[in-house]
DODOSE-993249 format. One line per field, with one value per residue: residue number from 1; y, z, x of N, C-alpha, C, O in turn. Coordinates in steps of 0.05 Angstrom, whole numbers, plus 5000, padded with zeros to 4 digits. Example, Ala and Ser with C-alpha at 12.3 -4.5 7.8 and 13.67 -1.06 7.14 Angstrom:
2
firo [1:2]
nnorth [4886:4955]
nup [5156:5142]
neast [5264:5257]
canorth [4910:4979]
caup [5156:5143]
caeast [5246:5273]
cnorth [4934:5001]
cup [5156:5157]
ceast [5264:5258]
onorth [4934:5023]
oup [5169:5161]
oeast [5285:5268]
This chain:
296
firo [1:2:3:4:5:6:7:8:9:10:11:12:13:14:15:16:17:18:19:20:21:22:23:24:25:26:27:28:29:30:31:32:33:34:35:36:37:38:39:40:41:42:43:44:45:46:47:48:49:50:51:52:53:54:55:56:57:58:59:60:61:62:63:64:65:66:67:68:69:70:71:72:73:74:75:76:77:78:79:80:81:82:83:84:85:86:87:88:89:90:91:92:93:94:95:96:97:98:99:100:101:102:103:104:105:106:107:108:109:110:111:112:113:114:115:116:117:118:119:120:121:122:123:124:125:126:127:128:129:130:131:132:133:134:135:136:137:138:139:140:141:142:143:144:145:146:147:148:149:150:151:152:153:154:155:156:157:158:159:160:161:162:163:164:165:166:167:168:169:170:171:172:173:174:175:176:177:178:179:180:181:182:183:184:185:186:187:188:189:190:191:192:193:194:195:196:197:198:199:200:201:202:203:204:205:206:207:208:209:210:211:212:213:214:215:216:217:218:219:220:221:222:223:224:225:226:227:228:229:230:231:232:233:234:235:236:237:238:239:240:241:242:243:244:245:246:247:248:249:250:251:252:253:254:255:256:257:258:259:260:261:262:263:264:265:266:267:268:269:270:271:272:273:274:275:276:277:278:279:280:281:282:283:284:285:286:287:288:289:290:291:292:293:294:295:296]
nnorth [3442:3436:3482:3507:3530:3577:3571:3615:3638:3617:3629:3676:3680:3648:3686:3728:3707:3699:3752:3767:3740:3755:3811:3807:3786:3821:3863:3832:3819:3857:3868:3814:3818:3851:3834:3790:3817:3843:3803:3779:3772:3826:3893:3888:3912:3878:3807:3736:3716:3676:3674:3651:3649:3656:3721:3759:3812:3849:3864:3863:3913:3952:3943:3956:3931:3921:3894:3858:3879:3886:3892:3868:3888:3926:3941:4001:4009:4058:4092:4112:4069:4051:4090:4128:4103:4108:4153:4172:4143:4175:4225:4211:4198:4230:4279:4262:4247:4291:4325:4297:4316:4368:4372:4341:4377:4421:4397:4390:4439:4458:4423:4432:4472:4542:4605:4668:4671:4613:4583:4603:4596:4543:4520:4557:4516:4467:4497:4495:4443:4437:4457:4426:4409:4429:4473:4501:4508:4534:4582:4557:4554:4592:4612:4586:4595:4640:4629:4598:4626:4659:4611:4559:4508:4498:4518:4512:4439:4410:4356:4382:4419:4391:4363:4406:4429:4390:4382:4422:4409:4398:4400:4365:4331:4354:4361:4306:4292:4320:4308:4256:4267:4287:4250:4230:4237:4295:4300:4259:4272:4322:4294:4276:4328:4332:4298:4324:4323:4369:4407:4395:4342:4320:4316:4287:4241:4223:4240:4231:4176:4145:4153:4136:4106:4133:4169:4134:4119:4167:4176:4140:4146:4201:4179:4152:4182:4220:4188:4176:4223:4266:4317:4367:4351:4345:4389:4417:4383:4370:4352:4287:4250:4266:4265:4234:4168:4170:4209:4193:4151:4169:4170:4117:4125:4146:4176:4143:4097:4048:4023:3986:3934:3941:3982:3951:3928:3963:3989:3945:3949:3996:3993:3961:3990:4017:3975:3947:3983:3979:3929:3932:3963:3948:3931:3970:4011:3987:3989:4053:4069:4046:4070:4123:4119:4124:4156:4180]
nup [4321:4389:4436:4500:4544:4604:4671:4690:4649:4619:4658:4654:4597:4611:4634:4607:4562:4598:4606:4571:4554:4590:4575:4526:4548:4570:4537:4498:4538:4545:4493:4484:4530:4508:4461:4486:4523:4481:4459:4502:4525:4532:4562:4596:4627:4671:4681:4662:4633:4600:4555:4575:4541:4474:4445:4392:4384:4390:4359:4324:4324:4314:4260:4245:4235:4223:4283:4314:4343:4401:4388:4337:4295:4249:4285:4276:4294:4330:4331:4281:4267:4228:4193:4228:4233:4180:4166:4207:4179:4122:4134:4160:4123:4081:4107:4122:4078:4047:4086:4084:4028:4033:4074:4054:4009:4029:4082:4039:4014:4063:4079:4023:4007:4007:4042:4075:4147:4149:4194:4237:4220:4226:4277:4305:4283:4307:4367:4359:4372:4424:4446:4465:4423:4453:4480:4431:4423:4431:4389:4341:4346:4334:4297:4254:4253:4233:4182:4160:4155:4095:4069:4073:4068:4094:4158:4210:4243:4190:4153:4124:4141:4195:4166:4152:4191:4212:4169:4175:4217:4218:4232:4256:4230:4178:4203:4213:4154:4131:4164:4149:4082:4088:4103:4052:4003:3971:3924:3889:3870:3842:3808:3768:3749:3726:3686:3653:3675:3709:3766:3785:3763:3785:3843:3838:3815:3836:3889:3914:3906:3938:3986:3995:4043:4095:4080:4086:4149:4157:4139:4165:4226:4213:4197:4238:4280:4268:4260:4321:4343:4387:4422:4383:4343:4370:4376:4327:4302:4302:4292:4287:4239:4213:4254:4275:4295:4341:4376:4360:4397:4446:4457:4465:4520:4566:4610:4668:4642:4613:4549:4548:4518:4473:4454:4458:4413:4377:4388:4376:4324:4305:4305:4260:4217:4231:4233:4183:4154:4179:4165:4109:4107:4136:4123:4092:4142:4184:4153:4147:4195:4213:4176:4159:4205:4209:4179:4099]
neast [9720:9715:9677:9687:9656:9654:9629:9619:9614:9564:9516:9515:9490:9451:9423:9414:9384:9332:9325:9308:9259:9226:9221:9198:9151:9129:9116:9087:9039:8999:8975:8956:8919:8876:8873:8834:8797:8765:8744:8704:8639:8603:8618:8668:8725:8750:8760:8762:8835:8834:8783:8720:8680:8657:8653:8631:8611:8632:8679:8637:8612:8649:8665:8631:8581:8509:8463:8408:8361:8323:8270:8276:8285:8335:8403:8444:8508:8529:8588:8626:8668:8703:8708:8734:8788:8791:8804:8849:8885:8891:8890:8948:8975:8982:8994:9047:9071:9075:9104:9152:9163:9163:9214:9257:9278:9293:9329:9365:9380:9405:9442:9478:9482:9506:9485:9459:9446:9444:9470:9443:9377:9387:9387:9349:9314:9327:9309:9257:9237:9243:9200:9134:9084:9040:9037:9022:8969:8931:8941:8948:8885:8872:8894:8883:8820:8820:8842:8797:8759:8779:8783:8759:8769:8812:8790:8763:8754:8770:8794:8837:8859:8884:8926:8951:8975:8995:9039:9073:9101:9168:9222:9251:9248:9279:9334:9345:9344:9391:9428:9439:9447:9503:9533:9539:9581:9607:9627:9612:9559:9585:9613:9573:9558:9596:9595:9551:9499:9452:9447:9400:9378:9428:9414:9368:9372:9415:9424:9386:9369:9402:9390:9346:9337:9340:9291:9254:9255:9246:9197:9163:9170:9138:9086:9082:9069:9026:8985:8973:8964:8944:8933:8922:8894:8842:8837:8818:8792:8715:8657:8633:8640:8689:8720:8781:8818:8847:8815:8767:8772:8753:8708:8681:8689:8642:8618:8603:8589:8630:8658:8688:8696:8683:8721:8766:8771:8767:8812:8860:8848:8857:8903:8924:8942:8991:9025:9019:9051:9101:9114:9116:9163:9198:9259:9286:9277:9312:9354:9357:9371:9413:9443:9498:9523:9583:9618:9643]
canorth [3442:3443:3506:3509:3559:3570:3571:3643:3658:3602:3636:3712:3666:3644:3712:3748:3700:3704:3779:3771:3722:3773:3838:3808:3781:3851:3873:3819:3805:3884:3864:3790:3826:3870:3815:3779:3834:3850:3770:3774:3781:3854:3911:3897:3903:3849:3783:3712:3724:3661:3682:3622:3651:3672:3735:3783:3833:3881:3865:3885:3939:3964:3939:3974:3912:3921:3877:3853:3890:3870:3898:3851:3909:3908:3970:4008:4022:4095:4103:4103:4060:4047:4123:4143:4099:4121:4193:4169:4132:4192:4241:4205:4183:4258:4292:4234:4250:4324:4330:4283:4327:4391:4370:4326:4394:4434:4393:4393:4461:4463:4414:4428:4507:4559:4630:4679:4656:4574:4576:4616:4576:4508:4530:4565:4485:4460:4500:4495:4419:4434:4459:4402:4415:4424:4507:4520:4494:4565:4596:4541:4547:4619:4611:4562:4607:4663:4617:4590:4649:4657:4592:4547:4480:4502:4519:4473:4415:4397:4342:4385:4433:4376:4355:4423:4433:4360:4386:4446:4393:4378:4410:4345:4310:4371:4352:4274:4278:4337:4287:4231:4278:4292:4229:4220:4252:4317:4289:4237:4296:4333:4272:4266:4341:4334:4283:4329:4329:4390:4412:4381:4310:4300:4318:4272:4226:4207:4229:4219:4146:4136:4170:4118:4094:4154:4170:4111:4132:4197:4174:4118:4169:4221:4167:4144:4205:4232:4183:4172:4254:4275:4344:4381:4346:4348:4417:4427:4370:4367:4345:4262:4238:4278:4249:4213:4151:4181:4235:4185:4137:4187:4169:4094:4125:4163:4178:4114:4080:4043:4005:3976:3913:3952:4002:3944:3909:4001:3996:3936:3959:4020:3980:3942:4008:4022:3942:3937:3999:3979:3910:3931:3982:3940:3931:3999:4027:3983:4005:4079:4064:4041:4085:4141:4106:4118:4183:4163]
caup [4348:4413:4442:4525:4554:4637:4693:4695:4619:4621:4671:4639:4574:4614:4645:4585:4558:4605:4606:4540:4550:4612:4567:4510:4555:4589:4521:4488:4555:4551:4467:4492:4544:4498:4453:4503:4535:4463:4454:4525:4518:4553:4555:4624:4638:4687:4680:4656:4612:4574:4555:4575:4518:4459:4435:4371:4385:4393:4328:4301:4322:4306:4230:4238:4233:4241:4291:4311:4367:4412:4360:4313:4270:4244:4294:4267:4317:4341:4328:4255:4280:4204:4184:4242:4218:4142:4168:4207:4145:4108:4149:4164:4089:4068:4116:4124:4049:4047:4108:4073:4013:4041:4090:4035:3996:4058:4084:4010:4019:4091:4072:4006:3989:4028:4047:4095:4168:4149:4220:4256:4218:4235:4315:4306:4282:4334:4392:4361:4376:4451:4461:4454:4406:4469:4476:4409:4415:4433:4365:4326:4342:4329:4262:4228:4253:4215:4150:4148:4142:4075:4056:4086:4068:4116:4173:4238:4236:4168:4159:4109:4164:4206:4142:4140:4215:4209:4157:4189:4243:4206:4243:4266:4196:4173:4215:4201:4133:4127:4166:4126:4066:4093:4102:4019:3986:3945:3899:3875:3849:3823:3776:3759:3742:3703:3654:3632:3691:3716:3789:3792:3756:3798:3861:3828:3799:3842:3914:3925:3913:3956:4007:4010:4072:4115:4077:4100:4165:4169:4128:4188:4244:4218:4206:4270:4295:4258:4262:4332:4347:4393:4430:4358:4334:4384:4377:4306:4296:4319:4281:4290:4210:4209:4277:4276:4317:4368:4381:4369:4419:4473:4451:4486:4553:4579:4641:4675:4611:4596:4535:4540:4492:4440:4465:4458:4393:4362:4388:4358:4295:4294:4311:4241:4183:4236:4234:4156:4144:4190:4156:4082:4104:4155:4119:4087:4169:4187:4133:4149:4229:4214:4157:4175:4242:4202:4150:4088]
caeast [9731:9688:9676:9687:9644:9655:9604:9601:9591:9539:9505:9500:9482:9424:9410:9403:9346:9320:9323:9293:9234:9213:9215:9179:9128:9115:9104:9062:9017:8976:8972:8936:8899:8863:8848:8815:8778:8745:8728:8691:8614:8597:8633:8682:8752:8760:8744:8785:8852:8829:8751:8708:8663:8675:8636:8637:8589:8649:8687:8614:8608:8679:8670:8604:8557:8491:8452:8385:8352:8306:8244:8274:8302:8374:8403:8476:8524:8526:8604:8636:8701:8718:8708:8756:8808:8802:8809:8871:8896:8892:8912:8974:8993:8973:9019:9072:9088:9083:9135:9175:9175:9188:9234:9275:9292:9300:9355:9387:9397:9422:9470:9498:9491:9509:9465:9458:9435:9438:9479:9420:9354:9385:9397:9321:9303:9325:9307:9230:9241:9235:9167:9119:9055:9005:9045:9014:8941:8913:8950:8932:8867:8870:8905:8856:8795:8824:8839:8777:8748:8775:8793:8738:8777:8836:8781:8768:8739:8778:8819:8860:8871:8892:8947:8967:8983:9024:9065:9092:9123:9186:9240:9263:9253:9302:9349:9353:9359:9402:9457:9446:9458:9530:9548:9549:9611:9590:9647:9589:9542:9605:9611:9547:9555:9620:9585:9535:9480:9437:9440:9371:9392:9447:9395:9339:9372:9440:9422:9355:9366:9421:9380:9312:9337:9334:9274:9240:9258:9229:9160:9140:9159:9118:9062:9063:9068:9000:8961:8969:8970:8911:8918:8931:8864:8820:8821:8816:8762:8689:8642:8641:8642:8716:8741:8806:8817:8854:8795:8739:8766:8746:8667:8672:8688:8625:8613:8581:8585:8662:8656:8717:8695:8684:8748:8800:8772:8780:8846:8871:8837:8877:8943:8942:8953:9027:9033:9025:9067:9129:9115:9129:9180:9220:9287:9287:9278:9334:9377:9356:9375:9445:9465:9504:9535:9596:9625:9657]
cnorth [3451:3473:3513:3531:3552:3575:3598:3648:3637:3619:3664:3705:3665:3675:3730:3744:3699:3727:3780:3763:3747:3791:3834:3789:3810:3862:3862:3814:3822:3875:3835:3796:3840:3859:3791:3787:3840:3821:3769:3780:3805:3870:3918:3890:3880:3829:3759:3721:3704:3672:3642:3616:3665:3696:3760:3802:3863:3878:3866:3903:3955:3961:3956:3951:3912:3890:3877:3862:3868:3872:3874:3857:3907:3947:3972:4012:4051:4114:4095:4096:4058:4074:4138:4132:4107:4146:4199:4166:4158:4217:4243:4205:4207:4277:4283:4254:4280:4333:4330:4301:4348:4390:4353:4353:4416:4431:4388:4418:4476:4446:4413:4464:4520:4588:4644:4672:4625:4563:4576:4596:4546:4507:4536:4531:4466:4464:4500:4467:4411:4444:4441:4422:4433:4460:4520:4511:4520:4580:4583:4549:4580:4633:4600:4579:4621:4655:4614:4607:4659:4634:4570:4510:4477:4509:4493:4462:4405:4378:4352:4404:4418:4361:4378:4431:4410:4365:4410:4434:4375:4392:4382:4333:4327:4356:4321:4272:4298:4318:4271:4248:4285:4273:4218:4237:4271:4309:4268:4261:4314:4318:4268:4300:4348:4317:4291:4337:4359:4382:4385:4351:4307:4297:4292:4241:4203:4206:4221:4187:4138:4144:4156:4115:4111:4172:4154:4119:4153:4198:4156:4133:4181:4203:4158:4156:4223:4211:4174:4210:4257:4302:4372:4372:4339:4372:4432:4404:4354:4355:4300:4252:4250:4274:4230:4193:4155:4192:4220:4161:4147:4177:4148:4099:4140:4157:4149:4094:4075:4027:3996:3951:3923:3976:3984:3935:3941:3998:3976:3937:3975:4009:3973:3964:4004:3992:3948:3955:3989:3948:3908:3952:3964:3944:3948:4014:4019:3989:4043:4085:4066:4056:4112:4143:4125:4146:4167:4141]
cup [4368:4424:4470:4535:4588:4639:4691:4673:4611:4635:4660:4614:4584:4627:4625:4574:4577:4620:4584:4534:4569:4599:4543:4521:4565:4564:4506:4503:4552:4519:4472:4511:4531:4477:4460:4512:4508:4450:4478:4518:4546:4554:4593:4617:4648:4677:4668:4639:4586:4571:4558:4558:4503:4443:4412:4369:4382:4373:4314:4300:4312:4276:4227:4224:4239:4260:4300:4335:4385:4404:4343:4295:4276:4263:4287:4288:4314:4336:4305:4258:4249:4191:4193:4224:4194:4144:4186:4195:4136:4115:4148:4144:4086:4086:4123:4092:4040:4066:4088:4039:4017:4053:4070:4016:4013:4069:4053:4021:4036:4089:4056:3995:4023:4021:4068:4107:4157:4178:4236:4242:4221:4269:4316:4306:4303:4361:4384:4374:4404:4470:4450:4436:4425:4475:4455:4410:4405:4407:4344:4322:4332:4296:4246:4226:4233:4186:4138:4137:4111:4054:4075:4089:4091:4134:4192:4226:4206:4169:4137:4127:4179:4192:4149:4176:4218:4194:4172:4213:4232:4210:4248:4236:4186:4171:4207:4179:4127:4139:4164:4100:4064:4110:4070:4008:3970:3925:3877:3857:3835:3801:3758:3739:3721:3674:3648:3655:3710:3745:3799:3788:3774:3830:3858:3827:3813:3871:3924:3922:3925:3987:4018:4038:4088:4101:4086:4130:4172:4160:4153:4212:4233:4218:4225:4288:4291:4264:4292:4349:4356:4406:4401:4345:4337:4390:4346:4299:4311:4313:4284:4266:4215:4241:4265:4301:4337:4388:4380:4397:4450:4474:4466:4513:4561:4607:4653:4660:4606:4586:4523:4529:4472:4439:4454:4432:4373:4360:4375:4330:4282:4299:4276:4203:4193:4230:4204:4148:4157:4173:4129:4087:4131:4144:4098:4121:4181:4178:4138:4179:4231:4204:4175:4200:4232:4176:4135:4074]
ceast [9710:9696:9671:9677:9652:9631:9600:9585:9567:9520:9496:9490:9444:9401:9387:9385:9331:9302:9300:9263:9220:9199:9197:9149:9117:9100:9081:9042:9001:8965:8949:8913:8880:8850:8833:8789:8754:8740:8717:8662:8608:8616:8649:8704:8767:8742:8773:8811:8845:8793:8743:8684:8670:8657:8648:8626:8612:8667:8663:8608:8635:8686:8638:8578:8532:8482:8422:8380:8333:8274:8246:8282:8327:8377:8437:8486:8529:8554:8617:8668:8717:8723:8745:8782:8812:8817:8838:8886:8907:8898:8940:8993:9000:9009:9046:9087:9092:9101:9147:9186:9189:9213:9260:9291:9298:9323:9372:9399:9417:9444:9491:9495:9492:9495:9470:9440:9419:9442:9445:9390:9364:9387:9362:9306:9308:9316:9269:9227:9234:9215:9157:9088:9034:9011:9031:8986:8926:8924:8943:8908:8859:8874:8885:8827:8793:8828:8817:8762:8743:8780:8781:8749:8798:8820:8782:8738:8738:8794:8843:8872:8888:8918:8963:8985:9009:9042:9082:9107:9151:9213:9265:9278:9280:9318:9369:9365:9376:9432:9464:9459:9489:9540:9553:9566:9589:9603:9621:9574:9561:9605:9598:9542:9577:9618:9568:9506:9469:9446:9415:9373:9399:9423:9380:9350:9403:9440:9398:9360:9386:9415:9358:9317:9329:9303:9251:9231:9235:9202:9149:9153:9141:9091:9051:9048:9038:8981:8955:8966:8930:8901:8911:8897:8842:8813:8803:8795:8744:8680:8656:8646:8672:8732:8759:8808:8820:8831:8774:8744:8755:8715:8662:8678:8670:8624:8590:8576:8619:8654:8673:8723:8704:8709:8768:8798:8777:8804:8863:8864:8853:8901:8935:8945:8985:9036:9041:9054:9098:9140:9127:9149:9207:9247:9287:9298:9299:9354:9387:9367:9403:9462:9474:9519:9569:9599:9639:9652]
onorth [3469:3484:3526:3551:3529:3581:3607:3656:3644:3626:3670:3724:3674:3680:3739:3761:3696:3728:3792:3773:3758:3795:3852:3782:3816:3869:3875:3806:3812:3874:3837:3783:3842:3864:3775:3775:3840:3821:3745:3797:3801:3860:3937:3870:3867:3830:3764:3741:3709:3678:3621:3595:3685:3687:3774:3814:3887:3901:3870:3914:3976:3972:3965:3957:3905:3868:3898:3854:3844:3857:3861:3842:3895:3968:3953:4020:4062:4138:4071:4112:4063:4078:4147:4145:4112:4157:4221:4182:4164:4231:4262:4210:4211:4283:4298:4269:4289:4352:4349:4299:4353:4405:4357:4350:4432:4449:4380:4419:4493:4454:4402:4475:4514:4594:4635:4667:4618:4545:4558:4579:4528:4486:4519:4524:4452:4446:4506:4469:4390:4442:4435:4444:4448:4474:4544:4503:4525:4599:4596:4554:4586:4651:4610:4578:4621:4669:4621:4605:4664:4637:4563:4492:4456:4522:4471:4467:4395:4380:4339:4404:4427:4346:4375:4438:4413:4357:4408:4447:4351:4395:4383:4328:4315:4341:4317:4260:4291:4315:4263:4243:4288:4278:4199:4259:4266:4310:4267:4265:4322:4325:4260:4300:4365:4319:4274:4358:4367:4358:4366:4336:4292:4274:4275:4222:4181:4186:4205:4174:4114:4141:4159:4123:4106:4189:4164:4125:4154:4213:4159:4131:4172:4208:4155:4151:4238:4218:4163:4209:4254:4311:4392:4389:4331:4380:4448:4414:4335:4333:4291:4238:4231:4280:4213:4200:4148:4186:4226:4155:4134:4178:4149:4081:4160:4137:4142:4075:4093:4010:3995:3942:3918:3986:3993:3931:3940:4002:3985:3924:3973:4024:3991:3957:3994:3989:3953:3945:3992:3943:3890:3962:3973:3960:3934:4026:4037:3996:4055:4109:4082:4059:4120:4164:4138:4152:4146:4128]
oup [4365:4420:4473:4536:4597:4621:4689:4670:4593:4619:4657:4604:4574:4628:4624:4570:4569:4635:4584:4518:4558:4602:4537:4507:4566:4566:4500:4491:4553:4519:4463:4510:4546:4470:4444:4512:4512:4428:4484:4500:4570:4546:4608:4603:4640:4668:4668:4626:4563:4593:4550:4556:4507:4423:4415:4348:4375:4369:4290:4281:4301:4266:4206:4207:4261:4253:4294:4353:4383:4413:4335:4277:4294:4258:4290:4306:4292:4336:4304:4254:4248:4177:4181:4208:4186:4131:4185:4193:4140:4100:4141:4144:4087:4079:4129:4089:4027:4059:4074:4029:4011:4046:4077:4010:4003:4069:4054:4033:4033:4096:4060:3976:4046:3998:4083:4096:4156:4188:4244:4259:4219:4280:4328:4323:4314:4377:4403:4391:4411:4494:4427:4441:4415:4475:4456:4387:4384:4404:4326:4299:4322:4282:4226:4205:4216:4168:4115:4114:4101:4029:4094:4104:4103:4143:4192:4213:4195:4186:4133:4129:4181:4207:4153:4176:4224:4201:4177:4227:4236:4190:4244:4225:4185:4152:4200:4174:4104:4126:4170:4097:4042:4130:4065:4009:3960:3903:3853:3833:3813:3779:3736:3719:3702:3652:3636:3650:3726:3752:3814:3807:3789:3838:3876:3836:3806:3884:3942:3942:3921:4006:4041:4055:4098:4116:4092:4137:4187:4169:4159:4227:4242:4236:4232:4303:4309:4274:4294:4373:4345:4405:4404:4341:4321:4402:4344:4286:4326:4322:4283:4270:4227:4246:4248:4323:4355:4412:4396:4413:4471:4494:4482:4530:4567:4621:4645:4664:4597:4599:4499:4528:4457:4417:4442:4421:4354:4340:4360:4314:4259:4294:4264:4180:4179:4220:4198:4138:4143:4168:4122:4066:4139:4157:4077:4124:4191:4192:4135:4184:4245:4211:4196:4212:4250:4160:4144:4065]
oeast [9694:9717:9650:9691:9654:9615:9577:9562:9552:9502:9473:9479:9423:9377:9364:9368:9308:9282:9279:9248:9201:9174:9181:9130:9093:9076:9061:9023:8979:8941:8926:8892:8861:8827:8823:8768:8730:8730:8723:8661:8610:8637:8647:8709:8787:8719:8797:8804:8848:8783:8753:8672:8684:8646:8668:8630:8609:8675:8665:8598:8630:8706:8628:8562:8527:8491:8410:8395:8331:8257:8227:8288:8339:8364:8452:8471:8533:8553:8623:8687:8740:8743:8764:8795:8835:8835:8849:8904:8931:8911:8954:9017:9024:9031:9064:9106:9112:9115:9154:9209:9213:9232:9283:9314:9313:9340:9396:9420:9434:9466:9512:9507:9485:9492:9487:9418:9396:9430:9430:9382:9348:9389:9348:9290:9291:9313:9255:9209:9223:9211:9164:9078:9017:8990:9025:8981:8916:8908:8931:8901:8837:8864:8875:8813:8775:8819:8811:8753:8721:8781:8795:8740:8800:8839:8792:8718:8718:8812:8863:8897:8910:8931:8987:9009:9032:9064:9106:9123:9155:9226:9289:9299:9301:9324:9392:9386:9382:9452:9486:9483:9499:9554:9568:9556:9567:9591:9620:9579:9552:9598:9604:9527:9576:9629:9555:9494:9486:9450:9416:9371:9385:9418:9382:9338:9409:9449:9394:9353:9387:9430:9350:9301:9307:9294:9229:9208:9216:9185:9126:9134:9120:9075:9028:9029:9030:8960:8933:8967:8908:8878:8896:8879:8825:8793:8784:8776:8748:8688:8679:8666:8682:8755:8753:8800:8805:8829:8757:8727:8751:8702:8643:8674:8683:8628:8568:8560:8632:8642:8679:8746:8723:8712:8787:8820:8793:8818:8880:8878:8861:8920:8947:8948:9002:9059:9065:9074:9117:9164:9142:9155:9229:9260:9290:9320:9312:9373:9409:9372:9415:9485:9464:9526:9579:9581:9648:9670]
């Protein structure tokens, strides 16, 4: 049977796409602009949106290509663009998955045993939530001096220092999965404990996997969140080999010098670890988005 739509709801039909075409052009046009600007030959901002030439000098330098001077010798590029990213990479993975552990048996306990002050440290977790990072730089930087001291791997200008500072940011993570956790019946781990299963089993073995989803979740926040994280590790690392992307992209803006070729072809460089990751974790993150809408 045909399906009579009126003139009006035609009209908010057409609105809406074309609500839609607008907002995903706003977002894809700065993404096309940037790989334009790093296919331009020279290192400018302005110029055509289509290139009328097409140059790679700045995806070589950003893969770290050498090239041919004007001696005739092969010359390296001056900034290790593939380094930074490894050291984001690994950063991010590193403290992504150490959150995710502590904070996974953290909210166990906040949501299924009881202690004295669970009320008062989940209120404390929360109200840490509302100073931003950039309050603690000066303590930070005060803390790590004093580690290094005797523990030289936790000093600045480490990237395990830089791990270990990322993990201690999981107040939030807590939180999340602590109210996914109480949306699954405890009656489930009762069962699991009435046929024979350990505390720990039923934990391991019945909620943890009913839980990936909001796990998912809370592993590509914190990754995004680290490897894009720059006042926290621009204090704690100097030295250029142990720069993270964030912290080395500061190196193509000098004063009188923008090398914003080789700036946009970095930046989409560092777009494609969050790309791959949201890519094999998409319908997990969706799953982890929705669950929970709903108790029971």
């Amino acid at each position: 049977m045909a399906i009579v739509i009126d003139k009006s709801q035609r009209w908010r039909v057409w609105a809406a796409h074309l609500a839609l075409i607008v907002l995903c052009g706003a977002v894809i046009f700065p993404f096309l602009l940037t790989i334009s600007i790093s296919l331009r030959p020279g290192n400018f901002a302005t110029g055509h949106i289509i290139p009328r030439e097409i140059s790679l000098e700045h995806w070589r330098f950003a893969f770290g290509i050498p090239e041919v001077g004007a001696d005739g010798q092969l010359v390296q590029p001056d900034l290790p663009v593939l380094r930074w990213l490894y050291n984001s990479v690994k950063v991010a993975l590193a403290s992504a998955c150490i959150g995710l552990l502590l904070s996974t048996t953290a909210a166990y306990a906040f949501a299924r045993m009881r202690f004295t002050g669970k009320k008062a440290a989940l209120t404390g977790l929360m109200l840490m939530q509302m100073f931003p990072s950039v309050l603690a730089l000066v303590a930070i930087h005060a803390i790590f001096s004093h580690i290094g001291n005797a523990f030289p791997i936790f000093g600045m200008d480490s990237l395990w220092t830089l791990v270990l500072a990322y993990s201690g940011g999981i107040a939030m993570n807590i939180w999340m999965i602590k109210g996914f956790y109480e949306t699954i019946p405890a009656e489930i781990e009762e069962a699991a404990t009435v046929d024979g299963a350990s505390p720990w089993q039923a934990f391991w073995r019945v909620l943890l996997p009913m839980a990936l989803p909001i796990f998912m979740v809370v592993f590509i926040i914190s990754f995004i969140g680290s490897i894009n994280e720059y006042p926290v590790a621009s204090v704690i690392l100097h030295s250029q080999r142990n720069l993270t992307m964030a912290v080395g992209a500061n190196s193509f803006l000098y004063p009188q010098k923008y090398m914003w070729g080789d700036y946009a072809a970095a930046a989409i460089l560092s777009g494609l670890p969050v790309t791959l990751v949201f890519m094999l974790a998409q319908k997990g993150l969706i799953a982890g988005l929705t669950s929970g809408g709903t108790k029971g």
